[in-house]
C-alpha positions in Angstrom: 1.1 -8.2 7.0 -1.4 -6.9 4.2 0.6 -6.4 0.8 -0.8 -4.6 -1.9 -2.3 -6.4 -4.4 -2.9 -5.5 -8.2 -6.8 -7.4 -7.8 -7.5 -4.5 -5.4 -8.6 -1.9 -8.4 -10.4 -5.2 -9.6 -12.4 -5.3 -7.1 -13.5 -1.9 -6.5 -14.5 -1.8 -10.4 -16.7 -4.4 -9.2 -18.2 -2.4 -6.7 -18.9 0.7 -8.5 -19.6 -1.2 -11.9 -22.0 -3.8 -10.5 -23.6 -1.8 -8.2 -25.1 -4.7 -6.4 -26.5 -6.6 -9.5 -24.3 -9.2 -9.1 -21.8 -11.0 -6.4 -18.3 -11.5 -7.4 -16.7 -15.1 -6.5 -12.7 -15.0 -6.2 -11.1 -17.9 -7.3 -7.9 -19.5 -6.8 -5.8 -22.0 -4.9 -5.1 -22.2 -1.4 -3.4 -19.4 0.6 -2.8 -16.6 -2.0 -4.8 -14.2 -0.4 -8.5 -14.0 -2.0 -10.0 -13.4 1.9 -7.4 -10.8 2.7 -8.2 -8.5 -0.3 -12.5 -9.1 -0.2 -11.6 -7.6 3.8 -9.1 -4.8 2.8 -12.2 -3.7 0.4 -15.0 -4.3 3.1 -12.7 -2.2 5.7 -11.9 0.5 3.2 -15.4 1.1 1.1 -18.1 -0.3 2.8 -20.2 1.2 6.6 -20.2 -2.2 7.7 -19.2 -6.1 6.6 -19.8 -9.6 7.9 -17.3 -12.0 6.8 -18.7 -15.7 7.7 -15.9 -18.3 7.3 -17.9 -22.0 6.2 -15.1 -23.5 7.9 -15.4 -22.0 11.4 -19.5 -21.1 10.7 -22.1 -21.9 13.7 -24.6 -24.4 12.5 -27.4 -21.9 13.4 -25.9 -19.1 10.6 -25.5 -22.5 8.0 -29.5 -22.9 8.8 -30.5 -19.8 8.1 -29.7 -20.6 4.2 -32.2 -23.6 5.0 -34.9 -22.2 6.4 -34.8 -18.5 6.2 -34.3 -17.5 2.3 -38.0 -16.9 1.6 -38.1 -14.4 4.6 -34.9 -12.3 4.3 -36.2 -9.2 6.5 -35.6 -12.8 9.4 -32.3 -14.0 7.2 -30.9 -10.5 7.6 -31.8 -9.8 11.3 -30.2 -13.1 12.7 -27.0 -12.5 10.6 -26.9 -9.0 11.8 -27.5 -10.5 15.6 -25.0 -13.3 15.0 -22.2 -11.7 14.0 -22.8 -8.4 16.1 -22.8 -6.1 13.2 -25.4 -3.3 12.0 -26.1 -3.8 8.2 -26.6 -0.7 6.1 -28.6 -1.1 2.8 -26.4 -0.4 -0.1 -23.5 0.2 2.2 -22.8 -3.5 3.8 -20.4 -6.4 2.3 -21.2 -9.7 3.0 -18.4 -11.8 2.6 -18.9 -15.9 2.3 -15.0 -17.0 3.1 -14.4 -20.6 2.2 -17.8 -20.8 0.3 -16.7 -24.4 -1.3 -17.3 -26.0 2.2 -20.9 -24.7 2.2 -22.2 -24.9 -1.1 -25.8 -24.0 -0.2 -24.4 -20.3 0.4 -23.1 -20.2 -3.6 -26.5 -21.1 -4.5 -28.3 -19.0 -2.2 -26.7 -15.9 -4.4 -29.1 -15.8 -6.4 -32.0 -14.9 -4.2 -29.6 -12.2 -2.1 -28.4 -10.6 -5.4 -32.2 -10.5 -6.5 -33.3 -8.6 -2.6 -30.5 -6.0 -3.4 -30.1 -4.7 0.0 -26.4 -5.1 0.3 -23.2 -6.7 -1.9 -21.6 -10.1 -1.6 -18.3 -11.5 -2.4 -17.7 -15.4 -2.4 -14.0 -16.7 -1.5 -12.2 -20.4 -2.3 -10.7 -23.1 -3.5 -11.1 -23.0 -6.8 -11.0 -27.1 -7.9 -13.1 -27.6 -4.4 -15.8 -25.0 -5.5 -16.3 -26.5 -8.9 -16.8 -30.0 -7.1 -19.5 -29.4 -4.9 -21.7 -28.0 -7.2 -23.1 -30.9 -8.7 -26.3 -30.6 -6.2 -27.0 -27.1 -6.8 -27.8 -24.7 -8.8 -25.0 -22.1 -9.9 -26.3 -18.3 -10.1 -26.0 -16.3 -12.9 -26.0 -13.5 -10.7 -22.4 -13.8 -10.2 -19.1 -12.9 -11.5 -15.7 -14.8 -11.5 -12.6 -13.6 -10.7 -9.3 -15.4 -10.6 -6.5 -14.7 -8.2 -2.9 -15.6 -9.0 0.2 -15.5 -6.3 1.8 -12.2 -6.0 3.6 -11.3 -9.3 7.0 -9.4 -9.2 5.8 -6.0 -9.4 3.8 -6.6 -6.4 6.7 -9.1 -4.6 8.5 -5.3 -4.5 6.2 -3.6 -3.6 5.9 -6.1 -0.4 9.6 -5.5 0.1 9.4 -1.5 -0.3 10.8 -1.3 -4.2 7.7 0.8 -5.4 10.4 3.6 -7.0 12.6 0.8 -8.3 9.5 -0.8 -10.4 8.3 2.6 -11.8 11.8 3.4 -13.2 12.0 -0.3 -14.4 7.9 0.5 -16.3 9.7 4.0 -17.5 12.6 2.1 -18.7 10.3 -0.7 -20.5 8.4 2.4 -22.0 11.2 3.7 -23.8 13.2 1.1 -24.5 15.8 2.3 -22.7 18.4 -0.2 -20.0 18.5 0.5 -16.6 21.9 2.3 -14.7 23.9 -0.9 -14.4 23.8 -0.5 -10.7 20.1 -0.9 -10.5 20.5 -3.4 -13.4 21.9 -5.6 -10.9 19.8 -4.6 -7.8 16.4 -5.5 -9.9 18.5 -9.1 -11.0 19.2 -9.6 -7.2 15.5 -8.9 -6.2 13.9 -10.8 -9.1 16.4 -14.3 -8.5 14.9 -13.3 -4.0 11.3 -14.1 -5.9 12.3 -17.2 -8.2 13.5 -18.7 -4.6 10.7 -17.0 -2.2 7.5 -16.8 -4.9 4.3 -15.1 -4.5 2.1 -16.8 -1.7 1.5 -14.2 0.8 2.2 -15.7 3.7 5.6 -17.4 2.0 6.8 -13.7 1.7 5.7 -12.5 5.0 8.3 -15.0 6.1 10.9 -14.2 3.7 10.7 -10.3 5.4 9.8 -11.0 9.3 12.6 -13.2 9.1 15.1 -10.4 7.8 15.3 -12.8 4.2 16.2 -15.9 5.6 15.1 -19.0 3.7 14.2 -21.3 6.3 11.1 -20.2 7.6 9.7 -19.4 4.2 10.4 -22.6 2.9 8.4 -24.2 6.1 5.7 -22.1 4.9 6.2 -23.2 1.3 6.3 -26.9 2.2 3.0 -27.1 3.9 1.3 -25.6 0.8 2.6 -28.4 -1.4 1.3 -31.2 1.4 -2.3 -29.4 1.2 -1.7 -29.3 -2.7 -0.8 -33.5 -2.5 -3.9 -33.6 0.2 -6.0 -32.3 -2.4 -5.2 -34.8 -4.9 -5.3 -37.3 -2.8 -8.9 -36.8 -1.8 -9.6 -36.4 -5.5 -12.5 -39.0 -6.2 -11.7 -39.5 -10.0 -10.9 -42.0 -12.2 -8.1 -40.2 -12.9 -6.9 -39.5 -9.7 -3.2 -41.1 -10.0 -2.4 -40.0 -13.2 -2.7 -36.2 -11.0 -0.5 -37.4 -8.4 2.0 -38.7 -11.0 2.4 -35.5 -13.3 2.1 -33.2 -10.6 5.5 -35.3 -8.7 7.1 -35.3 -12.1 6.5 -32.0 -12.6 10.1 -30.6 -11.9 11.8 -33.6 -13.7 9.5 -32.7 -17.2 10.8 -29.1 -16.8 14.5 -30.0 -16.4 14.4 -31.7 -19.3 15.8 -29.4 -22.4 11.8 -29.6 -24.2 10.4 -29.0 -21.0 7.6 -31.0 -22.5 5.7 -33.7 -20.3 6.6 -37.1 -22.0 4.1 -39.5 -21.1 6.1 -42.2 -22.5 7.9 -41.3 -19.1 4.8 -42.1 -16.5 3.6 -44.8 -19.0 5.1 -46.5 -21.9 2.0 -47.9 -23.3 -0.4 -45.0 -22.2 -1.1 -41.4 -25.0 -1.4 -38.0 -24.6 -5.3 -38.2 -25.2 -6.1 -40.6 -21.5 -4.4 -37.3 -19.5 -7.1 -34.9 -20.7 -8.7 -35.0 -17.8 -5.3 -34.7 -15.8 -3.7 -31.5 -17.0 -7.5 -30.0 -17.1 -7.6 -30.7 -13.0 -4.3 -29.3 -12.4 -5.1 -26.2 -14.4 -8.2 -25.3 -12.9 -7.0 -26.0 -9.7 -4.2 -23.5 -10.4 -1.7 -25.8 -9.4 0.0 -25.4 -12.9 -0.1 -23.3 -16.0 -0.7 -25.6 -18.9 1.1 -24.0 -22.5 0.2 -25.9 -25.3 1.7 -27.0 -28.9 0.2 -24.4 -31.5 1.2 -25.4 -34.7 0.1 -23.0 -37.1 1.2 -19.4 -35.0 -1.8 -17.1 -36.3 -4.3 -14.3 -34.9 -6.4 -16.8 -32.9 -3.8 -19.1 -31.5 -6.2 -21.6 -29.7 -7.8 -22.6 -33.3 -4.4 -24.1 -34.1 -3.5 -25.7 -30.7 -2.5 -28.9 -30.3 -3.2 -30.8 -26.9 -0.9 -33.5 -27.4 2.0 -31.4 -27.0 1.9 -30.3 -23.2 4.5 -27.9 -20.7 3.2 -27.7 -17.2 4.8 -25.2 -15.6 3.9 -24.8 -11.7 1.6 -21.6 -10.9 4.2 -20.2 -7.9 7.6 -20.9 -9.2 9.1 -20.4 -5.1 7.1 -23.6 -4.7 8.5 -25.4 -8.0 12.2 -24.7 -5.7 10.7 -26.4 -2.6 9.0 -28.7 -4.7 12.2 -29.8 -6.9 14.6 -30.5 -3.8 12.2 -32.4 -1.3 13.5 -32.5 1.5 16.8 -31.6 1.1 16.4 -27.8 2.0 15.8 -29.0 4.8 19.3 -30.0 5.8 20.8 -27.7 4.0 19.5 -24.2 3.4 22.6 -23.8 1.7 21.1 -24.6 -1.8 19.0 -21.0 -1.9 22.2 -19.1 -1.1 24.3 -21.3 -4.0 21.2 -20.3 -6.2 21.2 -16.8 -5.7 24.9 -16.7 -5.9 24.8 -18.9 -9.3 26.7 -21.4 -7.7 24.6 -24.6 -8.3 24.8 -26.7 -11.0 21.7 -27.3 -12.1 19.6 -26.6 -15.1 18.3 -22.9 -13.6 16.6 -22.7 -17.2 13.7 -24.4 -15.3 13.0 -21.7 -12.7 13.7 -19.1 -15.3 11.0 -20.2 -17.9 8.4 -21.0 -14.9 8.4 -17.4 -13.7 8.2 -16.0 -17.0 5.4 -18.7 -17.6 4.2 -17.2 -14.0 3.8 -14.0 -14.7 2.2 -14.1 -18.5 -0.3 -15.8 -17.2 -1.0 -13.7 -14.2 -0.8 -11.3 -16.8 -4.1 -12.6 -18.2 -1.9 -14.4 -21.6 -3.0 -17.9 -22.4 0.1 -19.7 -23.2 1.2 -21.3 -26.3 4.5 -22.3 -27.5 5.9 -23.3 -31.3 8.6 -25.8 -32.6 9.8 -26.8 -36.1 11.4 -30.2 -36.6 13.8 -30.6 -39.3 13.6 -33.9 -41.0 17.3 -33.6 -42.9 18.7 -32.6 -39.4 16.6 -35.2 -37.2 15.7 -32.1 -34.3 14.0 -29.6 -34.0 15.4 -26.5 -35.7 12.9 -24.3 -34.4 11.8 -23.8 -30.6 10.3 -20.8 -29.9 9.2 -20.5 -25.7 6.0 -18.6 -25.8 3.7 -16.8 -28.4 1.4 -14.0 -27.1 -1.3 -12.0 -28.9 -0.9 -8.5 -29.3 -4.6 -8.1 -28.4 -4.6 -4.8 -30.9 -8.4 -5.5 -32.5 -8.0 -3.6 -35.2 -4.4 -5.3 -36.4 -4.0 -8.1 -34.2 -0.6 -10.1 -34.8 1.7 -12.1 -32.4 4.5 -11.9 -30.7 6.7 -14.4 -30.1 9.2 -14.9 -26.8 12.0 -16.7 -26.2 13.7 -17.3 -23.0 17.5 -17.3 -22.3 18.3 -18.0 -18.7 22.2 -17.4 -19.5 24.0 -14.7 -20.8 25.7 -16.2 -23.9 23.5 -17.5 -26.1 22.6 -17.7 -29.9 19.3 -16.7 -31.9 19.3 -18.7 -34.6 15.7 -20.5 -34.0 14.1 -17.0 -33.2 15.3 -15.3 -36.8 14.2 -18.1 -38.4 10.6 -17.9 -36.9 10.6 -14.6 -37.6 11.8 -14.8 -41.2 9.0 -17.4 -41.8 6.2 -15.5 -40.0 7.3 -12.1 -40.4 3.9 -10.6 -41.8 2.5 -12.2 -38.9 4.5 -10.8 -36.6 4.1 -7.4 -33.9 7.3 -7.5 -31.6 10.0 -10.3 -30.8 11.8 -10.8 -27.5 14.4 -12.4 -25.7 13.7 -12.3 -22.0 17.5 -13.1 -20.4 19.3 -11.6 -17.5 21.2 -9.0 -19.4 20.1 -5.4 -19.2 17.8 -3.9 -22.1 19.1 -4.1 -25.4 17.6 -4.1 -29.3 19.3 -6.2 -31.6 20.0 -5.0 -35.2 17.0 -7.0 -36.5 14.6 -5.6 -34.5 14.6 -8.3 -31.8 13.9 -6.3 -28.2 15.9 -8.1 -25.5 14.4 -7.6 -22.3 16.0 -8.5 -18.3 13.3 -11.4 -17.0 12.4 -8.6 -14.5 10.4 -6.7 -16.8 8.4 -9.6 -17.3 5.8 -8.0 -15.9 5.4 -5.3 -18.4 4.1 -7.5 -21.3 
């Protein structure tokens, strides 16, 4: 099925913006749907479109980039031939679909933007594109995108909750809870995302399959062996210290820091060797990185400190599959004791990923804050994430903290905010309750509405 997705406007902007000046290359990780939405704009705004997959391509259409570029009127009348399709100046789309397996198409761009006859649109992997380009030239007549797996508002839209995420926006507007009865249906639907995520095709089996969990977790499972296939044919120095974060991943965030401990991987090893690592698994969008800041300010990143490390995975239905193996497997049972709150174990992990997940879909670099307390020997202030209110004029932050349970206490948010308060916009606690604000200010927000940050 094709599911709406939120890049769709992006993409069209594109179009009418650009106007041809320059192709737009869609990155992101395996699966998530990049060719899907460069073909829903093709069939929807364009006369005509030619969509050549590099992984299926016939050598003759991979040797017109060889031998053709200087005579495009030739280039352009063999495509046309090839593929069957009548191009129309100004109104054709050219899409190249898996362009990291066939890096002379990225750097043909350049020459094709430059003609001007029609638009192009480049699709892949995003860690595989940026390593096969060391023998080319990269255009500047392009522009990046990145695409993220489907974020709640558009996991209900896929299941037919479109009315159901405009009251929960209305609700978000005015600060207002939801009628407890849809309270609870918007828990139910988010906690069906935690377990099912947002890769396309995981979904797609989550509803042909009526919401049974064994199908989609199939689905799930073969993205993480193309993720571990990827690694493995990394040709890096640093290629094992990938493979052991990335299979450590859900034992770092079950911890109660959630912070990756390389003391864990390697007693004798620091922080500074994995630069390399955690830079490969964020640009391959395997993982959001959030990062120490340690002086909370307008301009977060001039006070970050890369020592200090949460990797949180970029699909939170694949950190599920990812933290039981095997054992879903066998026994299916463990999504139905999740959604029922029946399993004891520490759900605080899934509950801070998707949050993690959908600020950073929501185009939020992360950052998170702590406080240690010498006289106390811990930390007496934690605070989960700290956005920036983006306001130009009066730019302050806001800082989040995460409650996957519904008693709680808020002793380390106060006391961020009574140290920071001038620097401060809005404060929230993202739990499972329904909408409430605290007497000090503090807006406490379901983890459905997320999305509305």
């Amino acid at each position: 099925m094709i599911y709406k997705r939120k890049i769709e406007d992006e993409l069209l902007k594109w179009k009418n913006e650009v106007n041809g000046e320059k192709a737009l290359l869609i990155e992101g990780e395996h699966r998530i749907g990049k060719s899907t939405a460069a073909l829903k704009l093709a069939k929807e705004h364009y006369k005509s479109y030619i969509l050549i997959d590099f992984g299926e391509a016939r050598e003759s259409v991979k040797q017109l980039f060889y031998n053709l570029l200087d005579n495009l009127d030739t280039f352009f009348m063999i495509l046309s031939a090839e593929y069957g399709v009548t191009l129309y100046e100004r109104d054709s789309l050219i899409i190249f679909d898996e362009v990291q397996l066939f890096p002379k198409a990225r750097e043909a761009i350049k020459y094709l933007v430059q003609d001007g006859r029609y638009d192009y649109i480049e699709t892949g992997s995003l860690i595989a594109i940026k390593e096969n380009t060391q023998n080319i030239l990269i255009p500047s007549e392009e522009r990046s995108i990145c695409m993220f797996p489907m974020d709640f508002e558009e996991f209900a839209w896929a299941m037919g909750e479109d009315n159901l995420i405009n009251y929960i926006k209305n609700c978000f507007d005015k600060n207002e809870p939801l009628y407890e009865s849809l309270h609870k249906k918007a828990n139910l639907l988010f906690k069906e995302y935690i377990l099912v995520g947002g890769m396309p095709k995981v979904v797609d089996s989550f509803i042909l399959e009526r919401k049974q969990f064994n199908r989609c977790d199939l689905e799930k499972r073969d993205i993480l062996k193309t993720y571990r296939n990827d690694i493995l044919k990394l040709n890096a120095s640093y290629k094992n210290k990938v493979l052991s974060i990335y299979d450590q991943i859900p034992g770092f965030l079950s911890a109660h820091e959630k912070r990756v401990k390389i003391s864990s991987i390697n007693p004798n090893d620091k922080a500074i060797n994995y630069e390399e690592t955690f830079f490969w698994l964020s640009d391959s969008m395997i993982c959001n990185e959030c990062f120490l800041c340690n002086d909370p300010n307008v301009g977060l990143s001039l006070n970050e400190n890369r020592t200090f490390i949460k990797c949180y995975m970029g699909d939170t239905g694949l950190l599920v599959s990812h933290t039981f193996d095997e054992n879903v497997k066998n026994d299916i049972n463990i999504y139905i004791s999740i959604l029922n709150d029946k399993l004891s174990i520490n759900k605080g992990m899934f509950f801070e990923n998707v949050v993690a997940q959908m600020l950073e879909a929501n185009g939020n670099k992360l950052y998170f804050y702590t406080q240690y307390n010498e006289e106390k020997h811990r930390n007496d202030i934690e605070i989960d994430f700290i956005l920036s209110n983006g306001n130009k004029i009066n730019n302050k932050i806001i800082p989040i903290e995460v409650k996957s349970t519904k008693k709680y206490k808020t002793e380390s948010l106060e006391r961020f905010i009574n140290k920071y308060n001038d620097r401060i916009d809005k404060a929230y606690i993202i739990h499972p309750k329904n909408l409430s604000i605290k007497d000090n200010g503090i807006i406490c927000i379901p983890a459905y509405m997320t999305f509305c940050l």
